[in-house]
Phi, psi and omega in degrees: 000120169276139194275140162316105166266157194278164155315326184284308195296326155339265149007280190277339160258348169299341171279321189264016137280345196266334179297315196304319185279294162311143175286145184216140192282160245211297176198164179246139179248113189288147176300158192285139171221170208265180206265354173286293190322302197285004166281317263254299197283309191283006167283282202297030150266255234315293211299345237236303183296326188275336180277351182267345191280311222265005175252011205022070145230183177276149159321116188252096164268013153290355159273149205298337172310323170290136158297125159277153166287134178261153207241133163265130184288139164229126166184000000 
């Protein structure tokens, strides 16, 4: 004789077959670039870092003079 499954255990697994089929981003990476650029951007984050350690506040790397990374989804 086979035991009875309930409705709710249904239920629940049919939502965590549907979560499972979706993709969920894993991590953001910045994209691959040649090792000049990417020196490029990290002098100028560094110099961007040293001028904010000797005023004691944070770094602001949201300005336009800086370069952004553009960040990749991998999952």
């Amino acid at each position: 004789m086979r035991a009875r499954v309930s409705m709710a255990t249904l239920k629940r697994l049919e939502a965590l077959e549907r979560v499972r089929g979706q993709r969920k981003v894993v991590a953001l990476f910045p994209e691959l670039m040649p090792v000049d650029e990417w020196g490029a951007i990290a002098s100028n984050m560094q110099a961007e870092l040293k001028a904010n350690i000797k005023k004691d506040c944070p770094p602001q790397y949201d300005k336009g003079d800086l370069s952004h990374l553009v960040l990749v989804a991998i999952g």
